[in-house]
C-alpha positions as CSV (number, residue, x, y, z in Angstrom):
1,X,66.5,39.2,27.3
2,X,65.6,36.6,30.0
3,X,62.1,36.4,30.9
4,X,60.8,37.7,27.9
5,X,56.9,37.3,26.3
6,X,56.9,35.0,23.5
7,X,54.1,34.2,20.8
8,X,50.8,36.2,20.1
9,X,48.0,34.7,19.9
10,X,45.5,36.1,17.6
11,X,43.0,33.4,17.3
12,X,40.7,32.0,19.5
13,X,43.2,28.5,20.5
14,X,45.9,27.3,18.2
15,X,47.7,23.5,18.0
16,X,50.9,22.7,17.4
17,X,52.7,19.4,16.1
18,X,56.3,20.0,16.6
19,X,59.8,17.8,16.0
20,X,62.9,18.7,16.5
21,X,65.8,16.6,15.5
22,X,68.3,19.0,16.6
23,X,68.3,20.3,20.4
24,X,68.3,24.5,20.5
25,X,68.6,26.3,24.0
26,X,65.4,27.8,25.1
27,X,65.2,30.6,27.5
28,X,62.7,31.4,30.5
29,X,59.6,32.9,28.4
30,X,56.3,33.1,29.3
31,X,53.0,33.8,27.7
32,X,49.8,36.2,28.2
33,X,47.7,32.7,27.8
34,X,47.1,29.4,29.0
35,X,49.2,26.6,27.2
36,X,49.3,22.8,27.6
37,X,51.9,20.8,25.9
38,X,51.5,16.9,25.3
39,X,54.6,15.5,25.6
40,X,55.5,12.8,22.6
41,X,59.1,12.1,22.9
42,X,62.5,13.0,23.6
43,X,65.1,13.2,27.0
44,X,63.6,16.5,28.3
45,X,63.1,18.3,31.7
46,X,60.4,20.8,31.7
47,X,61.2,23.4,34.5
48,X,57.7,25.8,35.2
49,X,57.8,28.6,38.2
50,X,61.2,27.0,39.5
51,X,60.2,23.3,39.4
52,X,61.6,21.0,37.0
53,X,59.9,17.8,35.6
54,X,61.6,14.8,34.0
55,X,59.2,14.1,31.3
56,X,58.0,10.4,30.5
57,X,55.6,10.2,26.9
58,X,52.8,11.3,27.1
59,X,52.9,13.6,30.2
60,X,51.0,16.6,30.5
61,X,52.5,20.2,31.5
62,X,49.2,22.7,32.1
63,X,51.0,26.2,32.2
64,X,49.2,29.2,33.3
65,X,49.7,32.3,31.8
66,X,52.7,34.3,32.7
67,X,54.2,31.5,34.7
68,X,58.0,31.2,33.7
69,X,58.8,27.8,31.6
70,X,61.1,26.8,29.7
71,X,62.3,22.9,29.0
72,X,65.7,21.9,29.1
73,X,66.4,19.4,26.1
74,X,69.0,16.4,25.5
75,X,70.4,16.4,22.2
76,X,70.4,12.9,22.3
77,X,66.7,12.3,20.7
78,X,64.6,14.3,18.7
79,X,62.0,16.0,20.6
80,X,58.6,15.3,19.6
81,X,55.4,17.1,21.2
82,X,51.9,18.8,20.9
83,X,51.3,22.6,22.6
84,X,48.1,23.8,22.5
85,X,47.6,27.6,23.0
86,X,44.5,28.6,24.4
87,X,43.0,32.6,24.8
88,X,41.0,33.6,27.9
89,X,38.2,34.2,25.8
90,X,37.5,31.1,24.3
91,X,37.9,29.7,28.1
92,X,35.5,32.2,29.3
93,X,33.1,31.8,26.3
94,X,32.9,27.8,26.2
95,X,32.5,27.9,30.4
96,X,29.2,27.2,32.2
97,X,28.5,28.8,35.8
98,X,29.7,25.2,37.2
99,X,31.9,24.2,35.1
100,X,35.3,26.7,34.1
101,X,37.3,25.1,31.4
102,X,40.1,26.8,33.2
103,X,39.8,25.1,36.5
104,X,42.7,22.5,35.7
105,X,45.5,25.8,35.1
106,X,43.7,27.8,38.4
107,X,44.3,24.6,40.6
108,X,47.8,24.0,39.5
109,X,48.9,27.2,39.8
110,X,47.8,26.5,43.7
111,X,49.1,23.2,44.4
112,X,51.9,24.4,42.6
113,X,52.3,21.5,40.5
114,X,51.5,21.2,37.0
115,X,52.0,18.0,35.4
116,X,49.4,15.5,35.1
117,X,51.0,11.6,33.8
118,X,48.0,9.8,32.1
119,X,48.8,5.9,32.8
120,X,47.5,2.8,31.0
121,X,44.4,3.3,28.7
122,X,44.4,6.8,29.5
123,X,47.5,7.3,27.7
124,X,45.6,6.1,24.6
125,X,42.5,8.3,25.5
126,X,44.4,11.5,25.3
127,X,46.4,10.7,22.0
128,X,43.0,10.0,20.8
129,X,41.7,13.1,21.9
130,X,44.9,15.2,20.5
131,X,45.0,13.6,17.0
132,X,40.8,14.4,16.5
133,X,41.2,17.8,17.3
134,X,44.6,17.8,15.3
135,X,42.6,16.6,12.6
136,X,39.6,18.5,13.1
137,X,41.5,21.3,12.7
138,X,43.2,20.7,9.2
139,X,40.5,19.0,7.6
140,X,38.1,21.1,5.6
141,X,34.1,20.3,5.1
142,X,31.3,21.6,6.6
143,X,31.3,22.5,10.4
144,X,35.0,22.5,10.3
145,X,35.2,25.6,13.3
146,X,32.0,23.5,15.0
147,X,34.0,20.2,15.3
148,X,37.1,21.3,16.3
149,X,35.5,23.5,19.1
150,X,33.9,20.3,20.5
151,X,37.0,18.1,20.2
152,X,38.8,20.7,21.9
153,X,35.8,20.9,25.0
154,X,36.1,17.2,25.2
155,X,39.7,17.3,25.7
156,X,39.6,20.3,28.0
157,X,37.0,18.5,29.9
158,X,39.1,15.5,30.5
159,X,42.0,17.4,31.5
160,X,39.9,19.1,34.3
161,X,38.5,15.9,35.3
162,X,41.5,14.0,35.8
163,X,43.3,17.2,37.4
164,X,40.3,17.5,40.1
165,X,40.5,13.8,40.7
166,X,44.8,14.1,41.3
167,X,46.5,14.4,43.9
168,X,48.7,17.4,44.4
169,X,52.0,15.7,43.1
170,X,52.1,12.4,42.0
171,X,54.5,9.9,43.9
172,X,55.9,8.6,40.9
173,X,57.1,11.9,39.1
174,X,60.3,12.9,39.2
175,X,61.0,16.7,40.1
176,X,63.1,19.0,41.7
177,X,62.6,22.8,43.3
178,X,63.8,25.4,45.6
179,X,61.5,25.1,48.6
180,X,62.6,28.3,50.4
181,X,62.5,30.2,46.9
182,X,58.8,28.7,46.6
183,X,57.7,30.4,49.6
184,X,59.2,33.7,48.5
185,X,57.3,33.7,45.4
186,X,53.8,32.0,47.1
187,X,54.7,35.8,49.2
188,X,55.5,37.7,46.7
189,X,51.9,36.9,45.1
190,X,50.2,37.1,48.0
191,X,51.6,41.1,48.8
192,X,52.1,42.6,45.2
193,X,50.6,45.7,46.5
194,X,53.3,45.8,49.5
195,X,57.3,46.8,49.3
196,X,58.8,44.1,47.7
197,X,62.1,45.3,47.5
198,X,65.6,42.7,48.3
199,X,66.3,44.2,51.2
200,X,62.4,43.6,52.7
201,X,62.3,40.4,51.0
202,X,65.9,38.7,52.2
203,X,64.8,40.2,56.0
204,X,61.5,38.6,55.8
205,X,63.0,35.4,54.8
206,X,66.4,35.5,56.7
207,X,68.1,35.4,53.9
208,X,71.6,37.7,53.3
209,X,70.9,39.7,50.1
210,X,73.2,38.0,47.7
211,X,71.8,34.5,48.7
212,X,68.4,35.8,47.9
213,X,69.3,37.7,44.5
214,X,72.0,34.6,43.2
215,X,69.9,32.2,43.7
216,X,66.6,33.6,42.8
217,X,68.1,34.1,39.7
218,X,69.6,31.0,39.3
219,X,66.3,28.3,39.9
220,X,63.7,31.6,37.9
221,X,66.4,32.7,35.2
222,X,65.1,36.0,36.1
223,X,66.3,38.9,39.0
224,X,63.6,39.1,41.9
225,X,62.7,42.8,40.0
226,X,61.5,41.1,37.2
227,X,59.7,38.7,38.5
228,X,57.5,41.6,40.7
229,X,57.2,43.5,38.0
230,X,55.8,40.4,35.8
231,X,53.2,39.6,38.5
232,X,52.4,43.1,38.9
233,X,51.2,43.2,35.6
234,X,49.1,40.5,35.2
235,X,47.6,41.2,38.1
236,X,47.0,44.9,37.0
237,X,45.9,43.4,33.7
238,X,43.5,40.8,34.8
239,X,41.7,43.9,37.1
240,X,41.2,45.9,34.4
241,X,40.0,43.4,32.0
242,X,37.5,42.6,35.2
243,X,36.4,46.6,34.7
244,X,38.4,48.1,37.5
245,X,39.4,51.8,36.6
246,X,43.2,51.7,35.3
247,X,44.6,53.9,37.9
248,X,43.2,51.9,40.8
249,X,44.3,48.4,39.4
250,X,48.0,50.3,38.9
251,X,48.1,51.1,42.3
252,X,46.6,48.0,44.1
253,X,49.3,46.0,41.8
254,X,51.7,48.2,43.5
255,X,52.5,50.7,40.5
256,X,53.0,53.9,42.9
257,X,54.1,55.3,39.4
258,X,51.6,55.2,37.1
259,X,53.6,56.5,33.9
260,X,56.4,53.8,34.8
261,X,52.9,51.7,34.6
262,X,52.3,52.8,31.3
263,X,55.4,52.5,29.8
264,X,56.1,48.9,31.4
265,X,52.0,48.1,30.2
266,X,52.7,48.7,26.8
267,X,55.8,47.1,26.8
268,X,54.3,43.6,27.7
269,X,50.8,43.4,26.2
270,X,51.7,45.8,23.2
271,X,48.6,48.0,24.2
272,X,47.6,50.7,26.6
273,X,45.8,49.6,29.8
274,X,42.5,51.6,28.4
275,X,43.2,49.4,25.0
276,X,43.7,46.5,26.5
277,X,39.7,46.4,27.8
């Protein structure tokens, strides 16, 4: 199924050091928490939200939860990376009043670009700053949980520094994306509690309906539907985990059906809305 959730993630953050000598076909997925992948190696063009990054070594892709992704590999060379999978709660919980550990993932989400390319020394820096909390992580010894908690702030500091200091897209990445089918999703999020039905959207946009569904499909790998619904969701889901009563955050996410709620609730987050506080 395109667009489907992938991975669970049961601990607090988990790292990944993964090579691939043979290329597999990944679909659009996406994930109910934040996720940042170092990029080591390999011919590959990450596409996030419906923008598509030729990746250099190094890079780094800062995905937001339940943003589409998926990357497009070349055969060609093996595929060599770090992900780091990261839950709200240890985001909230290591946080201070001025200073969110999330900030980086918030602000691409609104410039809309989410690739930061470390250059000279600062390439260095943040292979440093992976491989300590790689190793922090599989070592064993006293304050083993302690240390890899603060290599993992240091790095999440640095990301946030460098993404703050950024400018929205840097001149020397190379990407592609749908401008017309960016402002349909930028109003999409902006009016989940609206009609967002073909019909209103293609009119809005003057767009014919086929345009809108064919090529919709074709730069998010999934049908306009899903995509609402998706955002819908989270949206719903990030209300109630803020303590708004489930049958308000339903309908203010645009659910006028609350048992088609319910049923499509469970189906993502494997819980029911009351559960998932």
């Amino acid at each position: 199924m395109e667009g489907d959730k992938r991975g669970y993630l049961l601990e607090r953050y988990r790292l990944f050091h993964l090579r691939d000598e043979l290329a597999q076909e990944v679909e659009y997925h996406y994930h109910a928490f934040e996720k940042i992948v170092f990029h080591l190696g390999g011919k590959v063009t990450y596409s996030i939200e419906g923008k598509s990054y030729v990746l250099k070594p190094c890079d780094i892709l800062l995905v937001g939860r339940s943003l589409l992704h998926r990357p497009v590999i070349d055969p060609g060379e093996p595929y060599e990376r770090m992900v780091l999978w990261l839950s709200g709660d240890f985001l909230e919980e290591c946080s201070r009043e001025d200073c969110a550990l999330d900030a980086c993932f918030r602000l691409a989400e609104r410039r809309g670009f989410h690739m930061l390319r470390p250059r000279g020394e600062d390439r260095l820096r943040y292979r440093t700053l992976f491989d300590r909390l790689e190793q922090a992580l599989t070592e064993e010894g006293f304050g083993r949980e302690l240390l890899a908690d603060t290599c993992l702030q240091q790095l999440l500091i640095a990301l946030n520094r460098d993404a703050l200091a950024e400018p929205a897209a840097d001149q020397d990445v190379v990407y592609r994306f749908d401008p017309k089918m960016e402002e349909v999703t930028r109003y999409i999020g902006e009016h989940l509690g609206e009609e967002l039905s073909i019909d209103r959207l293609a009119g809005r946009f003057y767009l014919s309906r086929y345009y809108l569904m064919h090529r919709f499909k074709e730069v998010y790998g999934i049908t306009v539907h899903q995509y609402v619904r998706q955002k819908r969701l989270l949206r719903a889901a990030e209300e109630i985990r803020r303590g708004t009563p489930v049958l308000k955050a339903a309908m203010e996410a645009g659910f006028n059906d609350y048992s088609v709620f319910l049923r499509a609730f469970r189906g993502t987050y494997g819980k029911s809305p009351r559960e998932w506080k």
